[in-house]
VOKOLNU-228974 format. One record per residue (C-alpha): residue number from 1; residue in three letters; x, y, z. Coordinates in steps of 0.05 Angstrom, whole numbers. Layout:
REM VOKOLNU-228974
- vovex_tordo_px_py_pz
- NUM_ala_X_Y_Z
...
END
This chain:
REM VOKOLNU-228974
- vovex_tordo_px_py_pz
- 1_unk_-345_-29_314
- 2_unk_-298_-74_284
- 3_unk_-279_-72_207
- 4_unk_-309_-128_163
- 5_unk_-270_-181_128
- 6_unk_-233_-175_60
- 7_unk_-266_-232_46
- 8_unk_-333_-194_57
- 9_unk_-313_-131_27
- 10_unk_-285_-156_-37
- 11_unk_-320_-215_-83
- 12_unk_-259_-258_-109
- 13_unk_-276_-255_-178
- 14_unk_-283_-171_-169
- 15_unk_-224_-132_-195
- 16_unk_-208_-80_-140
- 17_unk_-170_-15_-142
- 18_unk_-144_-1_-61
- 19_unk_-121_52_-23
- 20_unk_-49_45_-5
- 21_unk_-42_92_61
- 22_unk_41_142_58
- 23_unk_38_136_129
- 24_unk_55_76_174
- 25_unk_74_59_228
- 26_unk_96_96_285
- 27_unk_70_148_244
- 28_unk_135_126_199
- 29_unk_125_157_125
- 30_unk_128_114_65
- 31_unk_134_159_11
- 32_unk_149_235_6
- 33_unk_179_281_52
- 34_unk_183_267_131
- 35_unk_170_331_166
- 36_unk_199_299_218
- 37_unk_269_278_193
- 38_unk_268_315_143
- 39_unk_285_258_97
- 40_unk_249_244_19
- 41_unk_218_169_16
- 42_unk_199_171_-59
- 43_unk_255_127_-79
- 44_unk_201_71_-40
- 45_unk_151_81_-95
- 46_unk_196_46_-149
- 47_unk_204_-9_-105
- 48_unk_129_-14_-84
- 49_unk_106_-11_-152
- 50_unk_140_-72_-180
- 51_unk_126_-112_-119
- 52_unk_60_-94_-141
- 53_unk_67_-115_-212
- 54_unk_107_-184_-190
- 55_unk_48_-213_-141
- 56_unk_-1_-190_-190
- 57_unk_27_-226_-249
- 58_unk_45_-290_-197
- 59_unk_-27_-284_-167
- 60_unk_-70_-266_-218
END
């Protein structure tokens, strides 16, 4: 079954909290530790989070 619309899920005017999946991908990891390369991915979050902050201030 196919997954519904945004646009059906969430009401415009409705202020939404989401789920923002670690992995990616190619089963890539965003943040924390890579089992498979062994490598730490936290230093993403910083990044992520004022991304985050800038659309939301630009978009409301």
């Amino acid at each position: 079954m196919a997954r519904l619309a945004r646009a059906e899920v969430f009401q415009p005017t409705e202020v939404a909290t989401v789920h923002l999946c670690a992995r990616v991908v190619r089963r890539c990891f965003l943040f924390g530790d890579d089992p498979v390369t062994k490598k730490n991915f936290d230093h993403r979050k910083i990044w992520i989070e004022e991304q985050i902050k800038l659309q939301a201030a630009q978009k409301g």
